[in-house]
C-alpha positions in Angstrom: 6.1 -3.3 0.5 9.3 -4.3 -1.5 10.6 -1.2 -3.4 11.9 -1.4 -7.3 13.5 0.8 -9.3 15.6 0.3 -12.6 18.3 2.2 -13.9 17.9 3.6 -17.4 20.5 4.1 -20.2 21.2 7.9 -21.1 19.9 6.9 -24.4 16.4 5.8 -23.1 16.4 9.2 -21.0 17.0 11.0 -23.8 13.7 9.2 -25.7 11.9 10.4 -22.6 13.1 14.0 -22.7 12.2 14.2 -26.6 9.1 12.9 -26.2 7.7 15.7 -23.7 9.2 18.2 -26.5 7.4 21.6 -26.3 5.9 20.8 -22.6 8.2 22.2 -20.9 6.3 25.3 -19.5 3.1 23.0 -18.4 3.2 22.5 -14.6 5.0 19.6 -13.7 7.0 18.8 -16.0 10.1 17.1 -14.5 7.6 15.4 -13.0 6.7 14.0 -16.3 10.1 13.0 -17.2 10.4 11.4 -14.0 7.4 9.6 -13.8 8.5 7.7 -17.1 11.9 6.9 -15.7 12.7 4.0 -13.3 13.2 5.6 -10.0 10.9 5.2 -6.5 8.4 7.1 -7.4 7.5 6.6 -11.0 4.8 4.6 -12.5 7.0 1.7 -13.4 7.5 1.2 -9.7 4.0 1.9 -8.9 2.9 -0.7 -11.1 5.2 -2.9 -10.5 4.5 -2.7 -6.5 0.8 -2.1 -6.4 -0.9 -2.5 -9.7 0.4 -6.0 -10.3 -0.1 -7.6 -6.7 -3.8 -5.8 -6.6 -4.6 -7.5 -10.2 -3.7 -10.8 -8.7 -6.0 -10.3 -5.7 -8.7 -9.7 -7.8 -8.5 -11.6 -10.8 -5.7 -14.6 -10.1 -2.0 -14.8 -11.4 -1.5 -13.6 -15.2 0.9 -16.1 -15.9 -1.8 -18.2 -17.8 -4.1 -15.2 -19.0 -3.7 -14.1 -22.7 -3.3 -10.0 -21.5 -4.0 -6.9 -23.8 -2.3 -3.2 -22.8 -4.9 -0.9 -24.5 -3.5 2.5 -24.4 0.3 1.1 -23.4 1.8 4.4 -24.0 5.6 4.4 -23.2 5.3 0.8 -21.8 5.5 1.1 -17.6 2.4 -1.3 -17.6 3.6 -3.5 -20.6 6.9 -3.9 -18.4 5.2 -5.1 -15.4 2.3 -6.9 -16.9 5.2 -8.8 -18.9 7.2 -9.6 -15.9 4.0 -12.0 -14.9 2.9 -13.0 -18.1 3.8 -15.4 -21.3 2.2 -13.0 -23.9 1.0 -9.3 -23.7 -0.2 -7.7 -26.5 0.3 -3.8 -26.2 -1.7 -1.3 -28.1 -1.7 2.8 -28.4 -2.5 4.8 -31.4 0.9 7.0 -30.7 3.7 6.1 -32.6 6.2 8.0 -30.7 4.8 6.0 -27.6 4.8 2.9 -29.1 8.5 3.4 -30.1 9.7 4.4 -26.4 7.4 1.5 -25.3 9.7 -1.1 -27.8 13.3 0.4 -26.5 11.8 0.0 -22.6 11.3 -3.3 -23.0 14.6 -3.9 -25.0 16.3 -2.2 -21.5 14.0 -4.8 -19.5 14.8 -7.6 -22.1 11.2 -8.3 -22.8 11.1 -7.8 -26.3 10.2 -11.6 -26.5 6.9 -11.3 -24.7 5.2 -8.5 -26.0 3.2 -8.0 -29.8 3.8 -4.1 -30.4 1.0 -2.5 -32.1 -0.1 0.7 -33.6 -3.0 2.2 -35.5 -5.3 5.2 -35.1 -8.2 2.9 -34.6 -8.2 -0.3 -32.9 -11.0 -1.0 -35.1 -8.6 -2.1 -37.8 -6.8 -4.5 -35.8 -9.4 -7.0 -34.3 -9.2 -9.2 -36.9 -5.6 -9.7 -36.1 -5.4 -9.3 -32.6 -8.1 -12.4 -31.7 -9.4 -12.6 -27.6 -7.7 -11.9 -24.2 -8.6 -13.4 -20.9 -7.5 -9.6 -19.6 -7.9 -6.8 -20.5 -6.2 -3.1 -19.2 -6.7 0.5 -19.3 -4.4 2.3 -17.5 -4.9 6.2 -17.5 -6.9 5.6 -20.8 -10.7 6.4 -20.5 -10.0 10.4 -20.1 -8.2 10.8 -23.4 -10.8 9.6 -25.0 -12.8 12.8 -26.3 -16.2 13.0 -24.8 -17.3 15.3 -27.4 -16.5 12.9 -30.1 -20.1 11.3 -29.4 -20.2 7.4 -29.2 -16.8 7.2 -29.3 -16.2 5.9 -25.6 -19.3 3.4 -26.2 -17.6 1.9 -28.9 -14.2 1.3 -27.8 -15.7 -0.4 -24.7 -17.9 -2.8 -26.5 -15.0 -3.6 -28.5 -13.0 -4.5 -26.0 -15.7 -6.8 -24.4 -16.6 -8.6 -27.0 -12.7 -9.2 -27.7 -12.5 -10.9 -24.1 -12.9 -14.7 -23.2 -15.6 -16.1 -21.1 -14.6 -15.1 -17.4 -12.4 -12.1 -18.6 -12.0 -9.4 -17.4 -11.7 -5.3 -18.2 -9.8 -4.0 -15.9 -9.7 0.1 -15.0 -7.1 1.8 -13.4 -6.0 5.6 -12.6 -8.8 7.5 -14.5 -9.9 10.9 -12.9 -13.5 10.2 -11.8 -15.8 13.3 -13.3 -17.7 13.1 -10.3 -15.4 15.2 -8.0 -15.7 19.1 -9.1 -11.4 19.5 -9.3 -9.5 18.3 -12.6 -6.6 16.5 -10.7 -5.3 14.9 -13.6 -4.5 17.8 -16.3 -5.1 21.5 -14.8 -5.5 21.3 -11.3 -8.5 24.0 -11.7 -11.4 23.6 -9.9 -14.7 23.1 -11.8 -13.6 22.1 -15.4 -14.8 18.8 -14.8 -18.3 19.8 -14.2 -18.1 21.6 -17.5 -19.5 20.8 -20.6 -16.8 18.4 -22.5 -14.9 20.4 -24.9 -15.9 23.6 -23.4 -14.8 26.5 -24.5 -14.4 28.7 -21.1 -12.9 25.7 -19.7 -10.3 25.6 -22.4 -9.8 29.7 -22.1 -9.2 29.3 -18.4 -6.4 26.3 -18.5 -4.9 28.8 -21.1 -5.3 32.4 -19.1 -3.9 30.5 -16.2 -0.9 28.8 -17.6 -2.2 25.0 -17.7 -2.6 24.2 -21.0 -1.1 25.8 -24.2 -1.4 24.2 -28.0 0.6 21.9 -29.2 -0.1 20.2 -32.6 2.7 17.6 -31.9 0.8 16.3 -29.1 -3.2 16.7 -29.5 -5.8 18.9 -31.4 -6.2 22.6 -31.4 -8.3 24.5 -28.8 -10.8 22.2 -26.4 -10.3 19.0 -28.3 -6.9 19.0 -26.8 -7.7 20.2 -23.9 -10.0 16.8 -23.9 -7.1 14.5 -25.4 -4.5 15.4 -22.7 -7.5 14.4 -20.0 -9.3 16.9 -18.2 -12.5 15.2 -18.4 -12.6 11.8 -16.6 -15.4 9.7 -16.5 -17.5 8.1 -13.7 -18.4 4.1 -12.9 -21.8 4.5 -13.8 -20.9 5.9 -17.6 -19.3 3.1 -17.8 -21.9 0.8 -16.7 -24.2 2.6 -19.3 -21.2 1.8 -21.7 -21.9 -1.8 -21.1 -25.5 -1.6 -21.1 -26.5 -4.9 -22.2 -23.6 -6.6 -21.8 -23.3 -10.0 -19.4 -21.0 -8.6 -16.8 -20.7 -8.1 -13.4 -18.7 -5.8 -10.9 -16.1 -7.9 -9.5 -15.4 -5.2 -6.8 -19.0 -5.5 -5.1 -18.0 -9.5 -3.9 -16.8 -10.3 -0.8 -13.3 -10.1 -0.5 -13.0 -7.4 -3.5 -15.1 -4.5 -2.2 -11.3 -2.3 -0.9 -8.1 -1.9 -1.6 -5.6 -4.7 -0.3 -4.5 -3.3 2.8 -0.8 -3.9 2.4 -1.1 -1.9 -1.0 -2.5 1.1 1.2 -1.4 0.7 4.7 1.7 2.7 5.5 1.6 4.2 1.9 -1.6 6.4 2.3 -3.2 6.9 5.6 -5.8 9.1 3.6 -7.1 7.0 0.9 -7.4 3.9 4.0 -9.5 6.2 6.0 -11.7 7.8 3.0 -12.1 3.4 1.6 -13.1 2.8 5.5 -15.4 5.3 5.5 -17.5 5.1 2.3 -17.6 1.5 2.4 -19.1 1.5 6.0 -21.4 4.4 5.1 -22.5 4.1 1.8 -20.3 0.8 -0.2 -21.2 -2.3 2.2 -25.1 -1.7 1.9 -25.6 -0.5 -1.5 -23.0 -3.1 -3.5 -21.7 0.2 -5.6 -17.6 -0.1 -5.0 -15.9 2.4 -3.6 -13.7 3.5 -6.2 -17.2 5.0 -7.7 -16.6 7.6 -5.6 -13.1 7.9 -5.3 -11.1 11.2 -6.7 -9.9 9.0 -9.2 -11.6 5.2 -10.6 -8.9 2.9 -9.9 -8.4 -1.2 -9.4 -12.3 -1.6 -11.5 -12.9 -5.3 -12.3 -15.6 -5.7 -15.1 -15.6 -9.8 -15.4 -17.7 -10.5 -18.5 -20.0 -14.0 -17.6 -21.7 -16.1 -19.1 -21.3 -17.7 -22.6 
């Protein structure tokens, strides 16, 4: 696989570094600022390596699709679905984000492709936003509070009925609730399997250093805990979110059912031994895709048909 990387001015570095303001004691930080930089292993890179060739595989070139970025936050995936495409759109209810997102794509020169938008509820802007043939969410299902009931229902069905015949919604790098271990946030076993919001499972992140309040960032006590993502979600909530809905799984086809193996192969022997083994076992005979039980739901196709 071809590597990429892009330099960043000191400026946009220091965007980055005033952004994660106040996190500096949660584990991981520099990887944080890193991640949102330009170097081998960040998620610009990532995206633009294996995100962007695996979308391709499964749902044709973007370079005639009308594309939505819901939940853009600082832009990585605006930058790399914009290198492919005519016209992006690129939501997230952050201003700070969306601000980063504008001056990343000034650095890329891509300002011409992409609407910016910002609101705290997408609601507000489907009148102005009209339909896309594609449709991502990149690391967005988990900060979507589970305890705020109905909420996740919603936003899905919005986005659906905002996509064209034959479009598609298209999942990527969302812990999957099914595995007992909160990779994403706290690294603590069992959270997960906890009730959403829930209280011991916020005092535990706390007592052990992995979460702290921070009113710049999310809520107070377990709501924030929720927002930064410690509760994931599995594929068959969000089948159930659909529920009704004229869809099918792209990723159950022939053809679609694993990862590309030049995205994997060489990369991560792991992952291409745990998608060899579930789809042998369990995938190629009951149609469910693997990523259902991965650690986390990545590369999910939802094509809506009909109409």
């Amino acid at each position: 696989m071809v590597s990429y990387t892009f330099e960043y001015s000191q400026g946009f570095k220091d965007l980055i570094v005033e952004l994660h303001r106040g996190k500096e004691a949660l584990p991981f930080y520099q990887h944080y600022i890193d991640d949102h930089l330009g170097g081998q292993n960040s998620r610009l890179s990532h995206f633009v390596r294996y995100l962007c060739p695996e979308i391709r595989h499964h749902c044709g070139e973007l370079s005639t699709k009308r594309v939505l970025d819901f939940g853009c936050g600082t832009g990585a995936t605006t930058v790399a679905l914009a290198m492919h495409c005519s016209q992006v759109v690129a939501f997230d209810i952050d201003q700070k984000s969306i601000t980063v997102c504008e001056k990343r794509l000034i650095e890329h020169n891509l300002v011409d492709k992409v609407q910016l938008l910002c609101a705290v509820d997408f609601e507000n802007m489907i009148g102005k936003v009209g339909s896309f043939d594609f449709i991502l969410l990149n690391g967005v299902v988990e900060h979507i509070p589970l305890s705020k009931i109905g909420l996740r229902k919603k936003i899905f069905q919005m986005l659906f009925d905002i996509l064209n015949s034959k479009g598609v919604l298209y999942i990527n790098k969302t812990p999957n609730r099914l595995w007992p271990i909160d990779r994403h946030t706290t690294q603590l076993w069992w959270i997960p399997w906890t009730p959403p919001g829930s209280k011991w499972a916020y005092s535990k992140a706390v007592r052990m250093g992995k979460h702290f309040d921070n009113p710049e960032t999310h809520s107070l006590g377990p709501l924030g805990l929720e927002e930064r993502g410690a509760w994931g979600v599995t594929f068959f909530e969000i089948k159930k979110y659909l529920s009704g809905k004229p869809f099918e799984i792209v990723n159950s086809l022939p053809d679609h059912n694993k990862h590309l193996s030049y995205t994997q192969r060489g990369e991560n022997i792991q992952r291409c031994i745990f998608d060899f083994s579930v789809y042998n076992v369990f995938s190629r005979w009951t149609k469910i895709p693997i990523t259902a039980l991965a650690p986390f739901i990545t590369h999910l196709v939802i094509r809506k048909i009909g109409q």
